[in-house]
KOLZA-249113 format. One record per residue: x negated, y, z negated of N, C-alpha, C in turn. Coordinates in steps of 0.02 Angstrom, whole numbers, padded with zeros to 5 digits, always signed. Atoms other than C-alpha are relative to their C-alpha. Layout:
N
XYZXYZXYZ ...
//
This chain:
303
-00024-00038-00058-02948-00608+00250+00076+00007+00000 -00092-00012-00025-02756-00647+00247-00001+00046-00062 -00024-00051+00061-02769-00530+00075+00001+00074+00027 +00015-00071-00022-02822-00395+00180+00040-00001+00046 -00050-00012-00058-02702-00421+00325+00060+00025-00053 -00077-00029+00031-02560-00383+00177-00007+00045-00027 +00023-00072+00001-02656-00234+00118+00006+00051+00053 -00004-00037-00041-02656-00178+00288+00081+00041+00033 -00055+00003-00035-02469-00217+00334+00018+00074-00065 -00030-00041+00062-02443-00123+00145-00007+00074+00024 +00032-00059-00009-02544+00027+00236+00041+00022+00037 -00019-00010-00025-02464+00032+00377+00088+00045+00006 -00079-00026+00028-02283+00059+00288-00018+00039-00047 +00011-00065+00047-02359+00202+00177+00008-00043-00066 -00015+00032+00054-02363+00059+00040-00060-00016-00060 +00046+00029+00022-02552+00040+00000-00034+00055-00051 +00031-00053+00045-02637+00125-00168-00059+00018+00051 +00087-00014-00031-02808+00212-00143-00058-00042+00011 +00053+00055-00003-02897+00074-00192+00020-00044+00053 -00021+00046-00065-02803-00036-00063-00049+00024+00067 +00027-00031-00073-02859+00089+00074-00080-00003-00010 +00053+00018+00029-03026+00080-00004-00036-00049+00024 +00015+00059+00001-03049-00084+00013-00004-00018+00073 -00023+00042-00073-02986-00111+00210-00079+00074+00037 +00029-00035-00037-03106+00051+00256-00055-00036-00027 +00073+00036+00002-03251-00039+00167-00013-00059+00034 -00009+00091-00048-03221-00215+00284-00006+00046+00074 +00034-00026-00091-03318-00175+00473+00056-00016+00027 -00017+00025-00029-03164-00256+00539+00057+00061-00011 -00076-00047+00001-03000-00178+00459-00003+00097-00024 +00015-00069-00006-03102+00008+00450+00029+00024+00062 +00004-00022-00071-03072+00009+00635+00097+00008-00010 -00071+00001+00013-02876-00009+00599+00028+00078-00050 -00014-00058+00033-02883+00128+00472-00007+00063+00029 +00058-00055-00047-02992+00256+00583+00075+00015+00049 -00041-00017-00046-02837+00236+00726+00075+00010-00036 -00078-00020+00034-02701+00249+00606+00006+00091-00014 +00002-00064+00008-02781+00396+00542+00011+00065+00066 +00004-00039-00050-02819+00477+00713+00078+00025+00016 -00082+00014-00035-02631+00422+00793+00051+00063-00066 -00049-00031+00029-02562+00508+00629+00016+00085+00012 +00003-00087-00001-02623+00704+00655+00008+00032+00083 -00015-00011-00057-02555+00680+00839+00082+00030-00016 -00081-00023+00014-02383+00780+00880+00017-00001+00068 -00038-00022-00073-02259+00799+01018+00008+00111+00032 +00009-00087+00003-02270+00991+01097+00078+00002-00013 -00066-00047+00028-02131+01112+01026+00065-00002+00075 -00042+00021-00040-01965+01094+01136+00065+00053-00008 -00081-00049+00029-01837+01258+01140+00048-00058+00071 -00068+00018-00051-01664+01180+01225+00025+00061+00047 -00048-00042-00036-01590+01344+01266-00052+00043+00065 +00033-00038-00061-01748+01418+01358-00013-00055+00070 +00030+00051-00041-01791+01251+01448+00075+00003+00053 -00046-00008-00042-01600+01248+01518+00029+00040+00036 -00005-00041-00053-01582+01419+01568-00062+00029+00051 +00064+00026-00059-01757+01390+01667+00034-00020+00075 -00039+00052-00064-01646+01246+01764+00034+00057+00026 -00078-00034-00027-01495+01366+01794-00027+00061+00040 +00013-00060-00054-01618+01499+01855-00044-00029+00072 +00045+00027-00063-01711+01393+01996+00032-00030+00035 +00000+00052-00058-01676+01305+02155-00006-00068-00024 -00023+00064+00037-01615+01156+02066+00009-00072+00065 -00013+00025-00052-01638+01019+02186+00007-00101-00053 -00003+00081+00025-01593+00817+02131-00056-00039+00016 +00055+00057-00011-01736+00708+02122+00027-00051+00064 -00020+00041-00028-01724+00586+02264-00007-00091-00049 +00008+00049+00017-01689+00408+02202-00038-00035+00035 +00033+00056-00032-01832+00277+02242+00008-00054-00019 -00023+00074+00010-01787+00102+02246-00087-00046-00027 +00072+00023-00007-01921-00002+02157-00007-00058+00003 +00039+00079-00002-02003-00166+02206-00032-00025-00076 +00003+00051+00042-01963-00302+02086-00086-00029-00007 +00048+00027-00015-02123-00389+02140-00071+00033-00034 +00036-00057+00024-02238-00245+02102-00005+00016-00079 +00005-00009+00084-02191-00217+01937-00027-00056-00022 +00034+00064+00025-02214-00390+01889-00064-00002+00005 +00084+00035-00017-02394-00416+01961-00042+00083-00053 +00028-00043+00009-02425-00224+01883+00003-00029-00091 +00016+00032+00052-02361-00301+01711-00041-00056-00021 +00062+00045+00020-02463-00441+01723-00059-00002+00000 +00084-00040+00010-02626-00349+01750-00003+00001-00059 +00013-00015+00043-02598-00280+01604+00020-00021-00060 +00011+00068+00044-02562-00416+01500-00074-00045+00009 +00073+00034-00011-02725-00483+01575-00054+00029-00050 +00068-00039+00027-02825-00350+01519+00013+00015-00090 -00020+00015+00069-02732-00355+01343-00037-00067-00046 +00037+00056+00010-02796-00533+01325-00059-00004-00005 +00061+00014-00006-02963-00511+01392-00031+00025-00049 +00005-00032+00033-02967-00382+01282-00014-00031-00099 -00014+00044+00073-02920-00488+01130-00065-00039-00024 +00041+00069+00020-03028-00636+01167-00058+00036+00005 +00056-00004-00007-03174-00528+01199-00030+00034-00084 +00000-00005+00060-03144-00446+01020-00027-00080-00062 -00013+00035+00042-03112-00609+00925-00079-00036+00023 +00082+00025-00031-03302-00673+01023-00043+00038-00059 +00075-00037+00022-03399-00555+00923-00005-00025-00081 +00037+00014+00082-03495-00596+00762+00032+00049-00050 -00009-00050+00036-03446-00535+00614-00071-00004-00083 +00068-00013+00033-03598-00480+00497+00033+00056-00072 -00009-00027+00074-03605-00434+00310-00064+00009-00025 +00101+00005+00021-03783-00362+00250+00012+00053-00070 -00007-00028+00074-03818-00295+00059-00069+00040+00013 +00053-00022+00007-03934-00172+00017-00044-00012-00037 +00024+00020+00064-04069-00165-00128+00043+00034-00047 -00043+00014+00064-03962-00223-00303+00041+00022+00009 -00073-00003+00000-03812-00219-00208+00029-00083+00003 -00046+00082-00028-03690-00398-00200+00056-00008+00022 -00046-00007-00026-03564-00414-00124+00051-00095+00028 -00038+00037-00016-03411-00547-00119+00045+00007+00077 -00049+00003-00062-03335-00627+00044+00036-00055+00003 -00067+00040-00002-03185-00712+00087-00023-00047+00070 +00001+00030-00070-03208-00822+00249+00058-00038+00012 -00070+00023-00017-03063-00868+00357+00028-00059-00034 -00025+00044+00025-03040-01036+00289+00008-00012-00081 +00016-00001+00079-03044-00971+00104-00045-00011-00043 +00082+00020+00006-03226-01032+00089-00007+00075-00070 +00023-00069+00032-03292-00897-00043-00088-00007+00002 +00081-00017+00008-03481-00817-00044-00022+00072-00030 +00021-00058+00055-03563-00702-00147-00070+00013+00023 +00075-00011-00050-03713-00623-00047-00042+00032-00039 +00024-00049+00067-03847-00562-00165-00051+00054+00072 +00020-00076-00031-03962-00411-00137-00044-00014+00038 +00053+00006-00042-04062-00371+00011+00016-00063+00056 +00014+00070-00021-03978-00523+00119+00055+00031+00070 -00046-00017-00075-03863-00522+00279+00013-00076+00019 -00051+00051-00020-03722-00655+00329+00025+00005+00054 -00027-00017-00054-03657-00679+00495+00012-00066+00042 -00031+00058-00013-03524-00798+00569+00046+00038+00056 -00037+00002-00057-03418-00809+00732+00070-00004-00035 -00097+00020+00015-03213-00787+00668+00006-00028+00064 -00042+00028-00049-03146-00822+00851-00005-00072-00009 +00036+00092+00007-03256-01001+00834+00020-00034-00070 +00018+00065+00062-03224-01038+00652+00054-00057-00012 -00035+00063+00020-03072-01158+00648-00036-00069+00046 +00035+00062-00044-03180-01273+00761-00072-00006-00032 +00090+00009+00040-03372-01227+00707+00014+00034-00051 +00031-00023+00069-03405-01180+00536-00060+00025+00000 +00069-00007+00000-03575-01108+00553-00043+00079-00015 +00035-00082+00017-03661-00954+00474-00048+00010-00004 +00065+00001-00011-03827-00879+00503-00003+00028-00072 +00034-00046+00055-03928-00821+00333-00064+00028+00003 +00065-00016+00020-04045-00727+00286-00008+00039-00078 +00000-00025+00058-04087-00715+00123+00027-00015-00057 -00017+00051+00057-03988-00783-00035+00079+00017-00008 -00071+00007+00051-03805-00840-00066+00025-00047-00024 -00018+00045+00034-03703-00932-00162+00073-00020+00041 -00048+00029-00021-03568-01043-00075+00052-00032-00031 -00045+00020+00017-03394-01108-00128+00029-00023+00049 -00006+00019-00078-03345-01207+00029+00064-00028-00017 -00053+00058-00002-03153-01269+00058-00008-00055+00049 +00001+00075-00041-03142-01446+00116+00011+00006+00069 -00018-00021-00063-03136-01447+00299-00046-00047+00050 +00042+00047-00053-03216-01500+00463-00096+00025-00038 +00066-00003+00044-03432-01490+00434-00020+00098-00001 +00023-00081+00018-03506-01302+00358-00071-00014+00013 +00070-00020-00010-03670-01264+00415-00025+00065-00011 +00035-00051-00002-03781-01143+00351-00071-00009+00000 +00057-00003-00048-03916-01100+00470-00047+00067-00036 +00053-00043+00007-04088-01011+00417-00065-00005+00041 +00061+00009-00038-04254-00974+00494-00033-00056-00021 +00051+00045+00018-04315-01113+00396+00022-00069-00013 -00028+00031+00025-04193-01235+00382+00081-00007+00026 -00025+00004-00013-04030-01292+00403+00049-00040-00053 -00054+00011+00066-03888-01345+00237+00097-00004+00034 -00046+00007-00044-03747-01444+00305+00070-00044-00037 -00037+00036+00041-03585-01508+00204+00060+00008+00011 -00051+00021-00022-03410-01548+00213+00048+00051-00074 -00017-00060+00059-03352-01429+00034-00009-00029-00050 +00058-00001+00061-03440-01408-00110-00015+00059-00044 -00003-00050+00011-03529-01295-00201-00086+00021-00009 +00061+00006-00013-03712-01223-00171-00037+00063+00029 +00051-00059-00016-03864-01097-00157-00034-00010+00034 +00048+00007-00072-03960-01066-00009-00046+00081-00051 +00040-00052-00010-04113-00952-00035-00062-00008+00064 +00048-00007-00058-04238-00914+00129-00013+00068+00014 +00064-00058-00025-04362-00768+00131-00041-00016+00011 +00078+00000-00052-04512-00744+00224-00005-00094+00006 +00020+00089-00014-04588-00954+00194+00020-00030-00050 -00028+00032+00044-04477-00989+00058+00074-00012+00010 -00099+00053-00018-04317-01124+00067+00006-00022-00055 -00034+00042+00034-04224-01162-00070+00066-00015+00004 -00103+00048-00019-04050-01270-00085-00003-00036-00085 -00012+00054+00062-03969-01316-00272+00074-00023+00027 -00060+00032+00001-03820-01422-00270+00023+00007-00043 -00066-00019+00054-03669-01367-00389+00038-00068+00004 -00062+00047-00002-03552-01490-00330-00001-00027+00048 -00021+00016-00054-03517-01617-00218-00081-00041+00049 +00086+00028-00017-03678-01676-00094-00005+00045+00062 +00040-00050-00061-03762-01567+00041-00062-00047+00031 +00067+00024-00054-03895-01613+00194-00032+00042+00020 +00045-00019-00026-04031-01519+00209-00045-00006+00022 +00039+00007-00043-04129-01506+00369-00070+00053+00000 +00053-00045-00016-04305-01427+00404-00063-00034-00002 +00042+00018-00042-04443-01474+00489+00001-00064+00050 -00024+00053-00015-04363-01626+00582+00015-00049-00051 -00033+00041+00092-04315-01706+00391+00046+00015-00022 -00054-00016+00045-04180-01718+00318+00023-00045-00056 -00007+00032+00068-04141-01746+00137+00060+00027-00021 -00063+00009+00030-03963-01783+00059-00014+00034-00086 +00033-00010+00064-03963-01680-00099+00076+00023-00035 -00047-00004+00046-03830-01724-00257-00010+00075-00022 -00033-00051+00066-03721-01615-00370-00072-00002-00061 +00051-00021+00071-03862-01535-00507-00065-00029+00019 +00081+00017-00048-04032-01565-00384+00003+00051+00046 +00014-00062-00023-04119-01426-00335-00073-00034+00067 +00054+00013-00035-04238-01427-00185-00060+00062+00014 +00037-00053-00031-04388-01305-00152-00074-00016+00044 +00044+00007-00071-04487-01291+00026-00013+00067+00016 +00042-00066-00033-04627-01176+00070-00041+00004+00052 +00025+00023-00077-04701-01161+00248+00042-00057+00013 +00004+00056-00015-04605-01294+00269-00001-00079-00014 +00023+00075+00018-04664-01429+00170+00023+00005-00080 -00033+00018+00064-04565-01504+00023-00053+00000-00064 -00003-00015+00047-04616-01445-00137+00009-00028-00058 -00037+00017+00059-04507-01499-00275+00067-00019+00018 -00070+00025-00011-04355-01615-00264+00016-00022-00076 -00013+00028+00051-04289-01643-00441+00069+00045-00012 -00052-00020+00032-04133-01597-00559+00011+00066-00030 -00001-00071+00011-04068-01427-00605+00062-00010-00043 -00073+00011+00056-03953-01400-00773+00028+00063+00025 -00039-00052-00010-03889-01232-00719+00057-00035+00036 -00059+00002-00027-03710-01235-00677+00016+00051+00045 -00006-00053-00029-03709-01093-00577-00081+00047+00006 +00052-00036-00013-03850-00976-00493-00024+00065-00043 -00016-00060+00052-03913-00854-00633-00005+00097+00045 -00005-00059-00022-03936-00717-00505+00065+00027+00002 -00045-00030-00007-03743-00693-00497+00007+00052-00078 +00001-00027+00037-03757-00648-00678-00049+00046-00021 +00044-00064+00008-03888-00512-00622-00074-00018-00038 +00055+00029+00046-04034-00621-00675-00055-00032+00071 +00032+00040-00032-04180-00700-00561-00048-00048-00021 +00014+00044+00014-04240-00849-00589-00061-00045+00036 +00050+00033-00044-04402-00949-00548-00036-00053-00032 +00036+00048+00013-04494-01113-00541-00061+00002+00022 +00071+00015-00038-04687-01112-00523+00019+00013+00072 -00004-00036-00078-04643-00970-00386-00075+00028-00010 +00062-00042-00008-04805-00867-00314+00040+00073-00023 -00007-00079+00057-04820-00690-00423+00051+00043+00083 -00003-00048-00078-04803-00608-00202+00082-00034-00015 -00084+00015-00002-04607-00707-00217+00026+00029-00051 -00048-00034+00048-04565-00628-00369-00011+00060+00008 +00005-00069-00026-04628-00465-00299+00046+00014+00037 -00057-00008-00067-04527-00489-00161+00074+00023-00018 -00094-00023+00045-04350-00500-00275-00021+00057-00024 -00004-00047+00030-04402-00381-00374+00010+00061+00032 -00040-00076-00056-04398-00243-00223+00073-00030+00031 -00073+00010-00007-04250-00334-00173+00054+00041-00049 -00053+00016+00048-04153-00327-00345-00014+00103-00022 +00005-00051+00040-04234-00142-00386-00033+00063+00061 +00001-00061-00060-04272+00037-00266-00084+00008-00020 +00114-00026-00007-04471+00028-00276-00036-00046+00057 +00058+00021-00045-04626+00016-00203-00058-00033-00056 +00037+00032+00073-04742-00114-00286-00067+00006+00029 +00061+00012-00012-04925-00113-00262-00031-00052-00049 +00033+00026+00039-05044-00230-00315-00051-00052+00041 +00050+00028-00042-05214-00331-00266+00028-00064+00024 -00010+00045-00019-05212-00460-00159-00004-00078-00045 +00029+00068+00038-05301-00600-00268+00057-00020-00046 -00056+00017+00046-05160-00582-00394+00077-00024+00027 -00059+00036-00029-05021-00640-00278+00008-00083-00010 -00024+00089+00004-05060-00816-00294+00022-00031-00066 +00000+00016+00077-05039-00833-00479+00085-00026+00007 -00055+00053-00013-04885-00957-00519+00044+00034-00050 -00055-00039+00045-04719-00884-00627+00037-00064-00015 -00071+00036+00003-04585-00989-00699+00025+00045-00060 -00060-00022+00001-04451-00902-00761+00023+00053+00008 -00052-00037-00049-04344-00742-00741-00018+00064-00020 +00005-00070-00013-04333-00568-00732+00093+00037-00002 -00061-00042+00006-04154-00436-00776+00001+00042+00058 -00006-00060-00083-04090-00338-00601+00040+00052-00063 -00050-00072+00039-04007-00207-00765-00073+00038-00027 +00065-00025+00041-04185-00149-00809-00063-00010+00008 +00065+00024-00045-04346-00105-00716-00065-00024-00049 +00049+00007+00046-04466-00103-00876+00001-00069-00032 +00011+00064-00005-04404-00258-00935-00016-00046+00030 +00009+00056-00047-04403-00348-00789-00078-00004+00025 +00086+00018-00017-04589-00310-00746-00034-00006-00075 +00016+00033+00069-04626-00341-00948-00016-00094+00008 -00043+00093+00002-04533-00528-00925-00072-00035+00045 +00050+00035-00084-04640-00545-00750-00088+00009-00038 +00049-00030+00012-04807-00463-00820-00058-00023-00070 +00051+00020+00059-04839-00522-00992-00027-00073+00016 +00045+00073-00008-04856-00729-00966-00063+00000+00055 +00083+00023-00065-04988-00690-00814-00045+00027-00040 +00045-00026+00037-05080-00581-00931-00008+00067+00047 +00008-00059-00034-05045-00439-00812+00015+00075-00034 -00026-00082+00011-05010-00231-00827+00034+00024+00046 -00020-00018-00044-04911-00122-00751+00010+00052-00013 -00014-00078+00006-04863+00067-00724+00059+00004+00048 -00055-00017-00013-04713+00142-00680-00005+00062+00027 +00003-00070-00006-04728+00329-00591+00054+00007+00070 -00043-00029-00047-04553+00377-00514+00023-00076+00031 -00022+00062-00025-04509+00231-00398-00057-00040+00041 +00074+00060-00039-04691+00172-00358-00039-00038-00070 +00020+00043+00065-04752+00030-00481-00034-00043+00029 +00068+00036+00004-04930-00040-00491-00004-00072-00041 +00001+00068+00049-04941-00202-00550-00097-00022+00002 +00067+00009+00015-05144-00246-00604-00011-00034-00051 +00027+00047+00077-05239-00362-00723-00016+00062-00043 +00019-00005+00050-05295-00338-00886-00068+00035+00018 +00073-00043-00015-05444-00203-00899-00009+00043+00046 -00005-00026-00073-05410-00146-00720+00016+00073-00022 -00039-00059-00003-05393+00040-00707+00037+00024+00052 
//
């Protein structure tokens, strides 16, 4: 955020490239700054002749304004209204949420006030209180990111299913529909959900479905392979990797019910729809068709 307050100041003095301006109109916050600069700029003062405006005066009943004396008192209480309403104004701004949502196989990097960094993958939505954050730390998710937390008072990130709570570190939250996962990069994290809570080291991954713990063991990745445009899975259900897959790619998937439960472990490419339902398709022993942006997924034999 302070990178964009010196992009803005840069704007403001006719100092900022395209891409600068770029950058502050794509942020919900400092668009609104751009929008009134723009407006304020294609405003003018009306045209002003001297010589017609003064021989106007010289032709009329020219009379002296009377002087009115003005109450000290008055002014004051009139400036301090409106210092009130400046304030209220402020604090009722700095109250509101600020929300970051991706579309499908878009990602998108964010800065958070305290330098925190997050990398929101596709299909997800982030949303944290600025006025509140030097006191609470606390962001709602939905959906999958990757955290870089600076040291500080406690970070909480809150999901429908769960709750991932640490002091700075480094760490993946995923929660769709009845699936919670949490790996630990660095450092140690507490994750809560269902009235439990389990302390989980640097390179220990956790995964909870409905609810109920899953798999608590060790994870060699150093990093989440979805940033490098990859998805990744442990003895997930076939219906969860369906799920990324309209996340990560612009289709519509069909396919029978019975075949949702079937178990996957490992990944799928967000650079390539044929591969990625290949990768997904061959170890189940499945098929698939491709027509436009609607893709059938079916067993073997199935027409």
């Amino acid at each position: 955020m302070m990178e964009l307050e010196k992009i803005l100041h840069k704007y403001l003095n006719g100092n900022a490239t395209n891409a600068e301006i770029e950058r502050l109109k794509s942020d919900s916050e400092y668009s609104t700054y751009v929008a009134i600069s723009e407006t304020t700029a294609t405003l003018g003062a009306p045209d002003f002749n001297e010589t017609k405006t003064f021989d106007a005066i010289q032709g009329s009943n020219y009379t002296a304004p009377k002087v009115k004396r003005l109450n000290p008192l008055r002014t004051v209480i009139k400036i301090a209204a409106l210092i009130a309403v400046l304030a209220a104004g402020y604090i009722f701004v700095s109250s509101l949420d600020s929300t970051f949502t991706t579309e499908i196989a878009q990602k998108e990097n964010i800065t958070l006030p305290d330098s925190s960094k997050v990398i929101l993958n596709a299909n997800s939505e982030l949303t944290y209180n600025r006025g509140n954050w030097n006191t609470e730390r606390v962001l709602e998710l939905n959906g999958e990111a990757y955290f870089k937390v600076t040291k500080g008072n406690t970070f909480s990130v809150e999901t429908s299913q769960g709750t991932v709570t640490v002091l700075g570190t480094q760490f993946n939250v995923y929660s769709r529909d009845t699936i919670f996962n949490v790996v630990c990069y660095e450092g140690l994290v507490s994750v809560s959900f269902n009235d439990e809570t389990i302390k989980l080291p640097a390179g220990n991954k956790l995964k909870i479905e409905n609810k109920k713990l899953i798999l608590n063991t060790q994870s060699a990745k150093l990093l989440p392979v979805w940033i490098g445009n990859e998805s990744s899975f442990d003895n997930a259900t076939l219906g969860t990797v369906i799920n990324e897959l309209r996340a990560q790619y612009p289709i519509s998937i069909t396919a029978p019910n019975y075949i949702n439960a079937k178990r996957f472990t490992g990944s799928f490419t967000h650079t390539n729809l044929e591969n990625a339902l290949r990768a997904v398709c061959a170890p189940l022993q499945l098929e698939f068709t491709i027509d436009g942006d609607q893709v059938r997924i079916y067993a073997k034999g199935e027409k």
